[in-house]
VOGU-3710 file (C-alpha; in Angstrom, 3 decimals, decimal comma):
1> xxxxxxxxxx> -49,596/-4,983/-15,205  -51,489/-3,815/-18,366  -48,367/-1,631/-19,379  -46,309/-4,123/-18,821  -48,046/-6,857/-20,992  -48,268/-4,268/-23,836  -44,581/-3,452/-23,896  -43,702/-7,393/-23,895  -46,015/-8,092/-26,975  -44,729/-5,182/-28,351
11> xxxxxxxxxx> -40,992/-6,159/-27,851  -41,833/-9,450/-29,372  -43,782/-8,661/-32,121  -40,626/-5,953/-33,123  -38,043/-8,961/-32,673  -39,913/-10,930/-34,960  -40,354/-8,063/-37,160  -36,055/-7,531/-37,047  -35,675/-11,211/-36,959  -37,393/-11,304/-40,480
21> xxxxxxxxxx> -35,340/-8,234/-41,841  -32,021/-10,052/-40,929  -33,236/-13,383/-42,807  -34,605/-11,640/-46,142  -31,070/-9,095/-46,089  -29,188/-12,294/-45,829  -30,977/-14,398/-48,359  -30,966/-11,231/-50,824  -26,900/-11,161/-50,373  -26,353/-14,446/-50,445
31> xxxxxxxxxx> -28,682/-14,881/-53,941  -26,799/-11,784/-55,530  -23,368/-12,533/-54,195  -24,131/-16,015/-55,904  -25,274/-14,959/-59,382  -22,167/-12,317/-59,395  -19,775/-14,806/-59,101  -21,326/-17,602/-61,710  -22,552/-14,980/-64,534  -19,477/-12,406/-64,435
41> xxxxxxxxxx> -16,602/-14,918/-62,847  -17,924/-18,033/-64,824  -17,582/-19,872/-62,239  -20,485/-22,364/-62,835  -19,254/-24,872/-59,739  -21,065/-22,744/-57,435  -24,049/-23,857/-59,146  -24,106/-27,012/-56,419  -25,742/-27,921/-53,588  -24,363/-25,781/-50,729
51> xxxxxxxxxx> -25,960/-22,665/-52,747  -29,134/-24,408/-54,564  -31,511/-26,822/-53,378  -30,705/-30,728/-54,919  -34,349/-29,812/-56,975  -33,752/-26,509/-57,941  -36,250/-25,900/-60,382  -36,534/-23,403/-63,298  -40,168/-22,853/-64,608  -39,986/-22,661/-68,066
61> xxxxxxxxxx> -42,499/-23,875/-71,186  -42,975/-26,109/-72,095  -40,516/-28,128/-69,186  -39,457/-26,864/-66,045  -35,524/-27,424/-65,573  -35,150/-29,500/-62,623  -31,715/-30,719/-60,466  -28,476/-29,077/-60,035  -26,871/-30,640/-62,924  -29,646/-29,783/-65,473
71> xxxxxxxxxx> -29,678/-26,415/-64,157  -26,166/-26,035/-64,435  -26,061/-27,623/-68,065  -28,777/-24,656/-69,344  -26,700/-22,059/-67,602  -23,257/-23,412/-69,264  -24,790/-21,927/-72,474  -24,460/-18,493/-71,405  -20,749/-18,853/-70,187  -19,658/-20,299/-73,086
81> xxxxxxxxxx> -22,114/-18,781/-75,717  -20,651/-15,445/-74,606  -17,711/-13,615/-74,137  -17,081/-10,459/-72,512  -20,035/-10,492/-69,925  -21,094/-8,015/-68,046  -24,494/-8,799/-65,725  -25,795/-6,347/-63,329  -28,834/-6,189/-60,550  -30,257/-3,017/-61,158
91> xxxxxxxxxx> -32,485/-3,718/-58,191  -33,320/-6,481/-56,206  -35,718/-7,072/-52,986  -37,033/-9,883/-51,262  -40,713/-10,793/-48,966  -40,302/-13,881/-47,119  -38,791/-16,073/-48,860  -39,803/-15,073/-52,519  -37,234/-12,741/-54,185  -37,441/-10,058/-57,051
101> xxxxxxxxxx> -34,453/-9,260/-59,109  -34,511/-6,489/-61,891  -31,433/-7,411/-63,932  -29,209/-6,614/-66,915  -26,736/-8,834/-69,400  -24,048/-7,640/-71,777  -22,031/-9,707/-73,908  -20,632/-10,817/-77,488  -22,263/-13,793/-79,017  -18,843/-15,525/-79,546
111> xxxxxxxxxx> -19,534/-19,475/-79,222  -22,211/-21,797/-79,501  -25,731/-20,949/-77,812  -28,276/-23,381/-77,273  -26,826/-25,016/-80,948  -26,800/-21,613/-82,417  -23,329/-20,830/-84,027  -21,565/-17,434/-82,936  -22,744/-14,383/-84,379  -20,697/-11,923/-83,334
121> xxxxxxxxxx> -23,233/-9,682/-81,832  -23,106/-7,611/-78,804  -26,156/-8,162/-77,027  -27,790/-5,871/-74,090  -30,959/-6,872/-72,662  -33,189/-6,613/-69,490  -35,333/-8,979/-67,509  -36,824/-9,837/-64,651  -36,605/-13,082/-62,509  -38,631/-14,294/-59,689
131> xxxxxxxxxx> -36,825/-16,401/-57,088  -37,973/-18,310/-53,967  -35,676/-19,405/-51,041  -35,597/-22,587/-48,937  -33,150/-22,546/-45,485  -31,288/-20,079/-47,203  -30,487/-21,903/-50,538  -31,961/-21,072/-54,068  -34,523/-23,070/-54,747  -36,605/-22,055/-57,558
141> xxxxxxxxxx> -36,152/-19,692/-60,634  -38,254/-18,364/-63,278  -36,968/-15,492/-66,170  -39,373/-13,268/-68,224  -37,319/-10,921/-70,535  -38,122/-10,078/-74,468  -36,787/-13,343/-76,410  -37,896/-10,916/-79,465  -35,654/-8,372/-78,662  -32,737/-10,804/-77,556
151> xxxxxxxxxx> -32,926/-13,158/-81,245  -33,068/-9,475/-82,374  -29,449/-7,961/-81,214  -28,043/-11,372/-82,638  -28,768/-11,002/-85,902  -31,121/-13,868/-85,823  -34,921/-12,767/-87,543  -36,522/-16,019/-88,276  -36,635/-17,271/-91,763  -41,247/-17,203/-92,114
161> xxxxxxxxxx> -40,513/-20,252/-95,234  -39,060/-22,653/-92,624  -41,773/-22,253/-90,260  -43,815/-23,061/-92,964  -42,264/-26,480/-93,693  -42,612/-27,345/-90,197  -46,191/-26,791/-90,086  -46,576/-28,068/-93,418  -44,946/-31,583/-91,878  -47,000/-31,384/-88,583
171> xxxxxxxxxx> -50,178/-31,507/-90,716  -48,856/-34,404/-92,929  -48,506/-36,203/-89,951  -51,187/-35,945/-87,888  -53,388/-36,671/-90,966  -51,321/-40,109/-91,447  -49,435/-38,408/-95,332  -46,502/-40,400/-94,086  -45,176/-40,103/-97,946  -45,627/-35,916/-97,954
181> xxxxxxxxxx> -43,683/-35,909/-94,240  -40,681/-37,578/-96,268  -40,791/-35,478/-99,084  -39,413/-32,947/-97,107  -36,956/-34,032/-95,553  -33,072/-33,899/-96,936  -31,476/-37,156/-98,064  -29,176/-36,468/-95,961  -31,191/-35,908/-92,870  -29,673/-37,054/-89,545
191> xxxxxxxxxx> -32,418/-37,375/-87,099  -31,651/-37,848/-83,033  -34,517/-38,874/-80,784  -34,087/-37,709/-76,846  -31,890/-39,812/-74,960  -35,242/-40,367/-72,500  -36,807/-42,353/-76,119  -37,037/-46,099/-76,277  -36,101/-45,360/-79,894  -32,451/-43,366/-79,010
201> xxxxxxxxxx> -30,209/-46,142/-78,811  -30,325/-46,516/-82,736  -29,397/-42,392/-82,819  -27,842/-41,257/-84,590  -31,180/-42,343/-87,940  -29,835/-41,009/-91,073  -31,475/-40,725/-94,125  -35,246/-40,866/-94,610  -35,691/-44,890/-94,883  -33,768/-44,957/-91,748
211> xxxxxxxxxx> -36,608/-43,039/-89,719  -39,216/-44,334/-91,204  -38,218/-47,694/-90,281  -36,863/-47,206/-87,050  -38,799/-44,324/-85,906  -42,174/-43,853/-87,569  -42,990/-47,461/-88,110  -42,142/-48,207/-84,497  -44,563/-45,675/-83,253  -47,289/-47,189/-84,986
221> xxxxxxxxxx> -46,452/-50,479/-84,237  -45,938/-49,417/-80,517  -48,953/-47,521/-79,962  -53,175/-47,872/-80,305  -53,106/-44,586/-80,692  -50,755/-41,710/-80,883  -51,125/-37,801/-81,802  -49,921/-34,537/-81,467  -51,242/-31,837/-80,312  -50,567/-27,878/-79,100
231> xxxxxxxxxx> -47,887/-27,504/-81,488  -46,037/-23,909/-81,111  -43,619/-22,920/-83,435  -40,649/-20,555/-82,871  -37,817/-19,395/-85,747  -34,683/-19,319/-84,717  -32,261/-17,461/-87,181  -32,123/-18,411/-90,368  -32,086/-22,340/-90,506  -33,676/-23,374/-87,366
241> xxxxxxxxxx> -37,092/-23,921/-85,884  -38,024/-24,485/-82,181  -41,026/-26,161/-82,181  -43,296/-27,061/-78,391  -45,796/-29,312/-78,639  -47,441/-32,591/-76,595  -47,544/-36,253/-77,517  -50,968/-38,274/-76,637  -51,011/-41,679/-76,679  -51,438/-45,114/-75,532
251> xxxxxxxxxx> -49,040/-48,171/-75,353  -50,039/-51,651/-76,767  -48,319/-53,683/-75,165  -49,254/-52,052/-71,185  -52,836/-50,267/-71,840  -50,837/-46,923/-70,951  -51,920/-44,173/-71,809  -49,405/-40,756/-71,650  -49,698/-37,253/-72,737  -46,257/-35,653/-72,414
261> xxxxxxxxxx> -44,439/-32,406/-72,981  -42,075/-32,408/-75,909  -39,410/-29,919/-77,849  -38,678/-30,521/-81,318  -35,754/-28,575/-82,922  -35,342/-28,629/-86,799  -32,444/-27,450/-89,157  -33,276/-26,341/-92,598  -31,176/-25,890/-95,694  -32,966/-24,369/-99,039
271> xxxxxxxxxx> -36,281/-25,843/-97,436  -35,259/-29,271/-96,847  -34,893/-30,584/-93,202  -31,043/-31,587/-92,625  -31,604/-32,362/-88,739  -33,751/-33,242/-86,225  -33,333/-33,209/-82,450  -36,106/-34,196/-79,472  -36,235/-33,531/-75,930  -38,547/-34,739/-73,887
281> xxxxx> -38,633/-35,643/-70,155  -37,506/-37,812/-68,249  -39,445/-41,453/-67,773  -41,771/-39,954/-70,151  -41,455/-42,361/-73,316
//
């Protein structure tokens, strides 16, 4: 009776065992199968919601990416940013439901990417992303590869003087210099607040006056307080700067306070700003 106890725990405990195998083998085809198809056929329609969950979610500073269409709006970059693509797993393996993928892209930087003009470059670059599963969809994401490296291959070493201004303007503001925050921007500046703003549906503000008035002034009128804070800077090529940072504040007119994530990207031109472009989340301001 012993025996036979022992064998029937021991049968059960090896189905479970194979039972696993079969799920993690099929997730791990299904996952590659999936990423073949977008990244080397293009075919960005298979990001939907038979192959992702309906909150897929990137994790990414200083926002996470969340919902199919966002998802498939950040990967729409790479398909169009790029011709000639060529993405391979070099090796890829799964536990449970959390997948490992050790992978490598090719391509020529021959449209726009993320708002940066083609190039012209070849690029060739590893990485390494960390994937979860849920009932057999894709349901979470998160890269790591060299961005160094990458802005390297395209030709794109940051310009050190634009950073500069940026920083320069960050520090004029929080101290209130209002006047030394114009001063360097272009007359010419067009300035677009996120589409998630109270203050985007006067985008696009051009000209100086213009966002004083309808940006700066309303944020003091708006708020009891407001500041920013945790400001990282990133150069991107020659005329642009990526810049992550958090607003803290309070609203006048409901007692609210907030303290959101924000991304700032500026355009330069002979160390003037020409352009300015926010993103922030959504519901947040």
């Amino acid at each position: 009776m012993k025996k036979t106890l022992t064998l029937g725990i021991l049968s059960i405990g090896l189905c479970l065992i194979s039972c696993g195998d079969s799920k993690r083998n099929k997730d791990i085809k299904m996952y590659s199968n999936t990423w073949d198809h977008i990244v080397n056929d293009g075919n960005l329609d298979l990001i939907n919601n038979t192959n992702f969950t309906e909150n897929i979610t990137m994790i990414s500073s200083p926002e996470n990416i969340v919902g199919i269409e966002n998802f498939k709006a950040y990967y729409q970059n790479f398909i169009t940013g790029f011709s000639d693509i060529k993405f391979t797993v070099v090796h890829i393996f799964g536990e449970g439901e959390n997948i490992v993928k050790h992978w490598n892209f090719k391509g020529t930087h021959t449209g726009e990417f993320f708002g940066i003009p083609a190039t012209g470059k070849s690029v060739d670059i590893e990485g390494v992303t960390l994937a979860k599963m849920k009932d057999g969809k894709i349901a979470q994401e998160q890269d790591f590869m060299d961005n160094s490296v990458f802005m390297q291959q395209l030709g794109l070493a940051p310009n050190p003087e634009n950073i500069g201004v940026i920083d320069k303007l960050y520090s004029h503001f929080s101290n209130g210099e209002i006047p030394s925050v114009m001063e360097l921007m272009d007359n010419n500046i067009v300035w677009n607040e996120s589409s998630c703003s109270s203050y985007s549906k006067d985008n696009p503000y051009e000209g100086p006056e213009a966002i004083l008035n309808g940006v700066f002034g309303k944020i003091g009128e708006d708020n009891d307080y407001f500041k920013i804070e945790n400001i990282e800077l990133t150069g991107l090529g020659e005329n642009k700067v990526l810049a992550s940072l958090n607003y803290d504040g309070k609203i006048k007119k409901t007692g609210k306070e907030y303290k959101t994530g924000v991304v700032h990207l500026w355009t330069l031109n002979n160390g003037k700003i020409t352009a300015f472009q926010q993103y922030i989340g959504q519901g947040e301001q």
